[in-house]
N, C-alpha and C positions, 0 to 999 in steps of 0.2 A: 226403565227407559230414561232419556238423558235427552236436552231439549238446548245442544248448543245454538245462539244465535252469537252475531257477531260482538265485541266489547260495548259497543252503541247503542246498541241495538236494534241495527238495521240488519236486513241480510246479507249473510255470508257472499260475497265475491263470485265462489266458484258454485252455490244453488241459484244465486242468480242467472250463469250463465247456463246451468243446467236446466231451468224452468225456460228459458229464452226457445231454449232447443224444441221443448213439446209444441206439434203443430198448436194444438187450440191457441198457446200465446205468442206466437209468431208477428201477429199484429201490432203488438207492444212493443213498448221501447224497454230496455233494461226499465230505468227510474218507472217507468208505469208497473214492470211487476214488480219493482222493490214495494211498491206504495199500497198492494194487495195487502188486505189482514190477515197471513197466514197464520195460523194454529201451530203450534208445534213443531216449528223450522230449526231446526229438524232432527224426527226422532231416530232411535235408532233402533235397530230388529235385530236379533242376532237368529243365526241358524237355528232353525227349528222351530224360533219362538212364533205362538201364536198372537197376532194383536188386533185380531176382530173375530168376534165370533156371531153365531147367533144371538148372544144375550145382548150388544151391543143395539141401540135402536140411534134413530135420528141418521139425517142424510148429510152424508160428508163425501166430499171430491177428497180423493187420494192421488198423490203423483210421485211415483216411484223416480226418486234422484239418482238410485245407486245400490246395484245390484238387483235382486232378483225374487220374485215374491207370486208363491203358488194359491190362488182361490180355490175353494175345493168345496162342495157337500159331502155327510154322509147320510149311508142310511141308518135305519134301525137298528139293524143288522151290525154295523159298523163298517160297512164296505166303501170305501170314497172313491169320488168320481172329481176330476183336476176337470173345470169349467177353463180356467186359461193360465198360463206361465206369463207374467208379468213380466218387463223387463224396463231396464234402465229408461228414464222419459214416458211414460206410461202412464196413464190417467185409468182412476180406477175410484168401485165408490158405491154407496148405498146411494144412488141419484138417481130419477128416473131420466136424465139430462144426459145419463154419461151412456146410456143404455146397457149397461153389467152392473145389474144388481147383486149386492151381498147378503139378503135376507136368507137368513137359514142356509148362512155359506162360510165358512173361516177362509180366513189369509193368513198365510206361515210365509217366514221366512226361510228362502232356500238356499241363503248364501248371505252373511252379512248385509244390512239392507239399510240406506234412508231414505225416508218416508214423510213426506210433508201433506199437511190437511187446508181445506177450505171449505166453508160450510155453505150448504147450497143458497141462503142467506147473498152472501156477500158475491157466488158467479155468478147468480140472476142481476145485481146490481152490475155487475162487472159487464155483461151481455148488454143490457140496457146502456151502459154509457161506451160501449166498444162493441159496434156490432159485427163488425168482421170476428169476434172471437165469436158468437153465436153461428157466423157461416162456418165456421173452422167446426164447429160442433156438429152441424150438420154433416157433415164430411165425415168428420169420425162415424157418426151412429151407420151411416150408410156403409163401412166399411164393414163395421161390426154387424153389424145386421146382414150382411153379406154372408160375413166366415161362422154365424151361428147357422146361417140354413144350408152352409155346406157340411158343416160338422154335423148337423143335425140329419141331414142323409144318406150321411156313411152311416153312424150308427145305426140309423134305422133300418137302411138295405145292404151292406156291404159286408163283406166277409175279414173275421181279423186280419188277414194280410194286408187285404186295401186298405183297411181303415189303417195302419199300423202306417204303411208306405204314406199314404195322406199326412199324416201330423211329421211324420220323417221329413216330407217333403215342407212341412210348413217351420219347422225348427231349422232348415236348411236355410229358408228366406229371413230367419229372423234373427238368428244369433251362427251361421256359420262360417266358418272361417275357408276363404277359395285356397289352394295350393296347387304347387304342379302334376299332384294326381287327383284333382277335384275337389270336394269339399268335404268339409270335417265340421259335425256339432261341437261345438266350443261345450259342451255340458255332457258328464258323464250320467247320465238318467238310468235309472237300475229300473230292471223288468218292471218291478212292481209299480212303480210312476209312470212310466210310459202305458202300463195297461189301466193307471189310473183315466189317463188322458182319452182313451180311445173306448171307457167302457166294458172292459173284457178283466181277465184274470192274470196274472202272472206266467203261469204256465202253458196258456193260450198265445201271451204274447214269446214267448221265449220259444214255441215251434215257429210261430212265423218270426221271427229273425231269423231262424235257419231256413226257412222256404228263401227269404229274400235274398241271403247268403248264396243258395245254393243255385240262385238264378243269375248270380253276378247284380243284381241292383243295387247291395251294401256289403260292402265289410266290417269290419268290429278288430280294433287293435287297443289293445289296451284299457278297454269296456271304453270307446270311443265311437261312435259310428260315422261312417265313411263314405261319400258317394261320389262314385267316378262319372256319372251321367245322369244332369238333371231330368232328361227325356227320359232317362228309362227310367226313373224312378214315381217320374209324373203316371207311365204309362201303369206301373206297377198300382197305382190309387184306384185303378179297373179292376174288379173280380175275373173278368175276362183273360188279362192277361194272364191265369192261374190256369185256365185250364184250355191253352193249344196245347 
Protein backbone atom coordinates (compact mmCIF):
# COMPACT_ATOMS: atom_id res chain seq x y z
CA UNK A 1 0.00 0.00 0.00
CA UNK A 2 1.30 3.58 -0.93
CA UNK A 3 0.42 6.73 1.50
CA UNK A 4 0.64 9.70 -1.22
CA UNK A 5 0.18 13.01 0.62
CA UNK A 6 0.70 16.29 -1.00
CA UNK A 7 4.73 17.58 -1.58
CA UNK A 8 4.03 19.74 1.87
CA UNK A 9 2.56 17.86 3.33
CA UNK A 10 -0.76 18.99 3.68
CA UNK A 11 -3.67 17.30 1.86
CA UNK A 12 -4.17 16.62 -1.48
CA UNK A 13 -6.58 19.39 -3.26
CA UNK A 14 -8.86 16.94 -4.72
CA UNK A 15 -9.29 14.44 -0.99
CA UNK A 16 -9.92 17.72 0.35
CA UNK A 17 -12.64 18.24 -1.74
CA UNK A 18 -13.81 14.76 -1.57
CA UNK A 19 -13.90 14.78 2.32
CA UNK A 20 -15.91 18.22 2.05
CA UNK A 21 -18.58 16.25 0.22
CA UNK A 22 -19.30 13.43 3.19
CA UNK A 23 -22.29 14.62 4.97
CA UNK A 24 -20.69 14.19 8.59
CA UNK A 25 -18.17 17.17 7.43
CA UNK A 26 -20.22 19.30 5.68
CA UNK A 27 -19.94 21.73 8.56
CA UNK A 28 -16.41 22.40 8.01
CA UNK A 29 -14.67 24.76 6.00
CA UNK A 30 -12.01 23.17 3.46
CA UNK A 31 -8.93 24.58 5.97
CA UNK A 32 -10.85 22.98 9.08
CA UNK A 33 -10.59 19.45 7.41
CA UNK A 34 -7.23 20.03 5.97
CA UNK A 35 -6.25 20.71 9.76
CA UNK A 36 -7.72 17.02 10.78
CA UNK A 37 -4.87 14.38 11.64
CA UNK A 38 -5.66 12.08 9.18
CA UNK A 39 -3.73 8.58 9.16
CA UNK A 40 -2.82 7.49 5.91
CA UNK A 41 -4.20 10.19 3.29
CA UNK A 42 -4.36 8.32 1.38
CA UNK A 43 -4.00 4.64 0.84
CA UNK A 44 -4.53 2.80 -1.81
CA UNK A 45 -6.66 -0.80 -2.19
CA UNK A 46 -6.37 -2.51 -5.35
CA UNK A 47 -9.08 -4.99 -6.51
CA UNK A 48 -9.52 -7.78 -4.40
CA UNK A 49 -7.07 -6.65 -1.91
CA UNK A 50 -8.17 -7.35 1.55
CA UNK A 51 -7.16 -4.41 4.23
CA UNK A 52 -9.02 -5.11 7.35
CA UNK A 53 -9.70 -8.17 8.54
CA UNK A 54 -10.70 -9.77 11.72
CA UNK A 55 -7.04 -9.71 13.15
CA UNK A 56 -7.00 -5.97 12.90
CA UNK A 57 -8.21 -4.53 16.60
CA UNK A 58 -8.54 -0.91 17.68
CA UNK A 59 -11.36 1.75 16.37
CA UNK A 60 -10.65 3.68 13.30
CA UNK A 61 -13.22 5.81 11.02
CA UNK A 62 -12.66 4.95 7.43
CA UNK A 63 -13.84 7.11 4.56
CA UNK A 64 -13.96 5.88 1.23
CA UNK A 65 -12.56 8.82 -1.46
CA UNK A 66 -12.77 6.70 -4.48
CA UNK A 67 -14.20 3.72 -5.60
CA UNK A 68 -15.63 1.04 -4.07
CA UNK A 69 -15.27 -1.36 -1.05
CA UNK A 70 -17.31 -4.66 -0.03
CA UNK A 71 -17.61 -5.49 4.19
CA UNK A 72 -18.41 -8.97 4.46
CA UNK A 73 -18.32 -11.77 7.24
CA UNK A 74 -17.67 -15.34 6.92
CA UNK A 75 -18.69 -18.37 8.28
CA UNK A 76 -16.97 -21.43 9.49
CA UNK A 77 -18.02 -23.06 6.71
CA UNK A 78 -16.50 -20.41 4.58
CA UNK A 79 -19.72 -19.06 3.17
CA UNK A 80 -19.93 -14.99 3.22
CA UNK A 81 -22.57 -12.76 3.71
CA UNK A 82 -21.71 -8.83 2.07
CA UNK A 83 -23.04 -6.68 5.33
CA UNK A 84 -22.89 -3.36 2.85
CA UNK A 85 -21.29 -2.20 -0.67
CA UNK A 86 -19.50 0.85 0.28
CA UNK A 87 -19.23 3.64 -2.11
CA UNK A 88 -17.29 6.65 -2.96
CA UNK A 89 -17.91 9.44 0.16
CA UNK A 90 -18.63 6.76 2.79
CA UNK A 91 -17.75 6.58 6.14
CA UNK A 92 -17.07 3.34 7.42
CA UNK A 93 -15.04 1.77 10.63
CA UNK A 94 -14.49 -0.39 13.73
CA UNK A 95 -16.40 2.68 15.75
CA UNK A 96 -19.26 2.32 17.84
CA UNK A 97 -19.94 6.12 16.56
CA UNK A 98 -20.12 5.16 12.97
CA UNK A 99 -22.81 2.46 13.89
CA UNK A 100 -21.15 -0.43 11.21
CA UNK A 101 -18.99 -2.29 12.96
CA UNK A 102 -16.08 -4.37 11.46
CA UNK A 103 -15.39 -6.85 14.22
CA UNK A 104 -15.14 -10.21 12.83
CA UNK A 105 -15.80 -8.66 9.23
CA UNK A 106 -13.14 -7.87 6.18
CA UNK A 107 -13.21 -5.01 3.76
CA UNK A 108 -12.01 -5.86 0.05
CA UNK A 109 -11.48 -3.90 -2.45
CA UNK A 110 -14.00 -4.04 -5.41
CA UNK A 111 -12.63 -1.98 -7.72
CA UNK A 112 -9.42 0.17 -7.22
CA UNK A 113 -9.98 2.11 -4.06
CA UNK A 114 -8.69 5.19 -1.69
CA UNK A 115 -9.05 4.97 1.56
CA UNK A 116 -8.39 7.52 4.22
CA UNK A 117 -8.33 6.85 8.30
CA UNK A 118 -9.04 8.69 11.60
CA UNK A 119 -8.83 7.33 14.79
CA UNK A 120 -11.76 7.51 16.98
CA UNK A 121 -9.21 9.55 19.37
CA UNK A 122 -9.14 12.48 17.31
CA UNK A 123 -13.51 12.50 15.81
CA UNK A 124 -14.47 12.44 19.57
CA UNK A 125 -12.15 15.72 19.82
CA UNK A 126 -13.41 16.83 16.43
CA UNK A 127 -17.30 16.39 17.88
CA UNK A 128 -16.37 18.10 20.99
CA UNK A 129 -15.07 21.30 19.25
CA UNK A 130 -17.69 21.12 16.10
CA UNK A 131 -20.91 19.93 17.18
CA UNK A 132 -22.73 20.20 14.14
CA UNK A 133 -20.33 17.30 12.93
CA UNK A 134 -21.83 15.19 15.93
CA UNK A 135 -25.63 16.14 14.73
CA UNK A 136 -24.49 15.20 11.26
CA UNK A 137 -23.53 11.81 13.11
CA UNK A 138 -26.57 11.44 14.37
CA UNK A 139 -28.36 11.61 11.12
CA UNK A 140 -26.24 9.07 9.74
CA UNK A 141 -26.76 6.34 12.56
CA UNK A 142 -30.43 7.01 12.24
CA UNK A 143 -30.20 6.19 8.60
CA UNK A 144 -28.29 3.17 9.12
CA UNK A 145 -30.16 1.90 11.70
CA UNK A 146 -33.08 2.38 9.56
CA UNK A 147 -31.79 0.18 6.40
CA UNK A 148 -30.29 -2.53 8.99
CA UNK A 149 -33.84 -3.24 10.25
CA UNK A 150 -35.10 -3.31 6.95
CA UNK A 151 -32.59 -5.62 5.59
CA UNK A 152 -32.79 -7.45 8.67
CA UNK A 153 -36.60 -8.31 7.75
CA UNK A 154 -36.28 -9.32 4.36
CA UNK A 155 -33.87 -11.83 5.37
CA UNK A 156 -35.79 -13.04 8.17
CA UNK A 157 -39.35 -13.18 6.50
CA UNK A 158 -39.05 -12.73 2.70
CA UNK A 159 -38.62 -15.04 0.03
CA UNK A 160 -35.31 -14.80 -2.39
CA UNK A 161 -37.15 -12.98 -4.97
CA UNK A 162 -38.27 -10.05 -2.67
CA UNK A 163 -35.23 -10.01 -0.88
CA UNK A 164 -33.34 -10.09 -4.27
CA UNK A 165 -35.79 -7.05 -5.79
CA UNK A 166 -35.11 -5.11 -2.27
CA UNK A 167 -31.15 -4.82 -2.57
CA UNK A 168 -31.95 -4.33 -6.64
CA UNK A 169 -34.02 -1.60 -5.67
CA UNK A 170 -31.46 -0.30 -3.18
CA UNK A 171 -28.26 -0.35 -5.80
CA UNK A 172 -30.80 1.54 -8.13
CA UNK A 173 -30.80 4.52 -5.44
CA UNK A 174 -27.25 4.25 -4.93
CA UNK A 175 -25.14 3.94 -7.71
CA UNK A 176 -27.62 3.98 -10.83
CA UNK A 177 -27.36 5.44 -13.74
CA UNK A 178 -31.34 7.17 -15.25
CA UNK A 179 -31.68 6.71 -19.14
CA UNK A 180 -34.31 6.89 -21.58
CA UNK A 181 -35.43 3.34 -20.93
CA UNK A 182 -35.03 3.76 -17.06
CA UNK A 183 -32.21 2.80 -14.96
CA UNK A 184 -29.21 0.83 -15.21
CA UNK A 185 -26.76 -0.52 -12.07
CA UNK A 186 -23.68 1.14 -12.96
CA UNK A 187 -21.94 -2.34 -11.34
CA UNK A 188 -21.79 -5.59 -12.99
CA UNK A 189 -22.43 -7.86 -9.56
CA UNK A 190 -22.11 -11.65 -10.62
CA UNK A 191 -24.72 -14.18 -8.85
CA UNK A 192 -22.64 -15.02 -6.34
CA UNK A 193 -22.18 -11.39 -4.67
CA UNK A 194 -25.59 -10.42 -5.15
CA UNK A 195 -26.71 -13.77 -3.20
CA UNK A 196 -23.83 -12.62 -0.97
CA UNK A 197 -25.81 -9.49 -0.25
CA UNK A 198 -29.16 -10.93 0.24
CA UNK A 199 -28.11 -14.19 2.30
CA UNK A 200 -29.00 -17.00 -0.03
CA UNK A 201 -26.86 -19.15 -2.72
CA UNK A 202 -25.86 -18.44 -6.11
CA UNK A 203 -28.18 -20.69 -7.75
CA UNK A 204 -31.13 -19.45 -5.69
CA UNK A 205 -30.31 -16.12 -6.74
CA UNK A 206 -29.82 -16.97 -10.55
CA UNK A 207 -33.87 -18.53 -10.57
CA UNK A 208 -34.95 -15.37 -9.27
CA UNK A 209 -33.51 -13.04 -11.80
CA UNK A 210 -35.32 -15.20 -14.17
CA UNK A 211 -38.76 -14.95 -12.03
CA UNK A 212 -38.03 -11.10 -12.17
CA UNK A 213 -37.13 -11.21 -15.82
CA UNK A 214 -40.04 -13.19 -16.61
CA UNK A 215 -42.39 -10.56 -14.91
CA UNK A 216 -40.94 -7.61 -16.70
CA UNK A 217 -39.58 -5.99 -13.33
CA UNK A 218 -35.67 -6.39 -14.89
CA UNK A 219 -33.76 -7.07 -17.63
CA UNK A 220 -30.07 -8.03 -17.89
CA UNK A 221 -27.99 -6.88 -21.07
CA UNK A 222 -24.70 -7.57 -21.08
CA UNK A 223 -24.65 -8.99 -17.16
CA UNK A 224 -25.88 -5.40 -16.40
CA UNK A 225 -29.37 -5.16 -14.77
CA UNK A 226 -31.81 -2.87 -15.97
CA UNK A 227 -35.21 -1.41 -14.67
CA UNK A 228 -37.70 0.10 -16.54
CA UNK A 229 -40.11 0.97 -13.36
CA UNK A 230 -39.02 1.92 -10.08
CA UNK A 231 -42.80 1.08 -8.93
CA UNK A 232 -42.66 -2.12 -10.10
CA UNK A 233 -39.68 -3.14 -8.92
CA UNK A 234 -40.43 -1.40 -5.22
CA UNK A 235 -43.79 -3.53 -5.56
CA UNK A 236 -41.70 -6.71 -6.61
CA UNK A 237 -39.72 -6.26 -2.53
CA UNK A 238 -43.47 -8.07 -1.62
CA UNK A 239 -43.63 -11.89 -1.52
CA UNK A 240 -47.07 -11.07 -2.54
CA UNK A 241 -46.61 -9.88 -5.59
CA UNK A 242 -45.19 -13.56 -6.48
CA UNK A 243 -48.14 -15.24 -6.11
CA UNK A 244 -51.38 -13.35 -8.07
Amino acid sequence: MSVPVGDSGRVRADDLKTLSLVDVFEPLSLEEIGRINWRHLTTHVERGEIFYTPMDLGETLFILLKGRIRLYKKSPEGRELTLAVVQSGTLFGEMALTGQRLRNSYAEGMEPSEVAALCRADLERLIMEKPRVGLQMVHLLSGRLAAYEERLEGLGLKEVPARLAGTLLHLVHEEGVRGPEGYKISTRYTHQELASMIGSNREAVTRAIATLRERGVIETRRRYVHARDLGCLEKATEDSFYHR
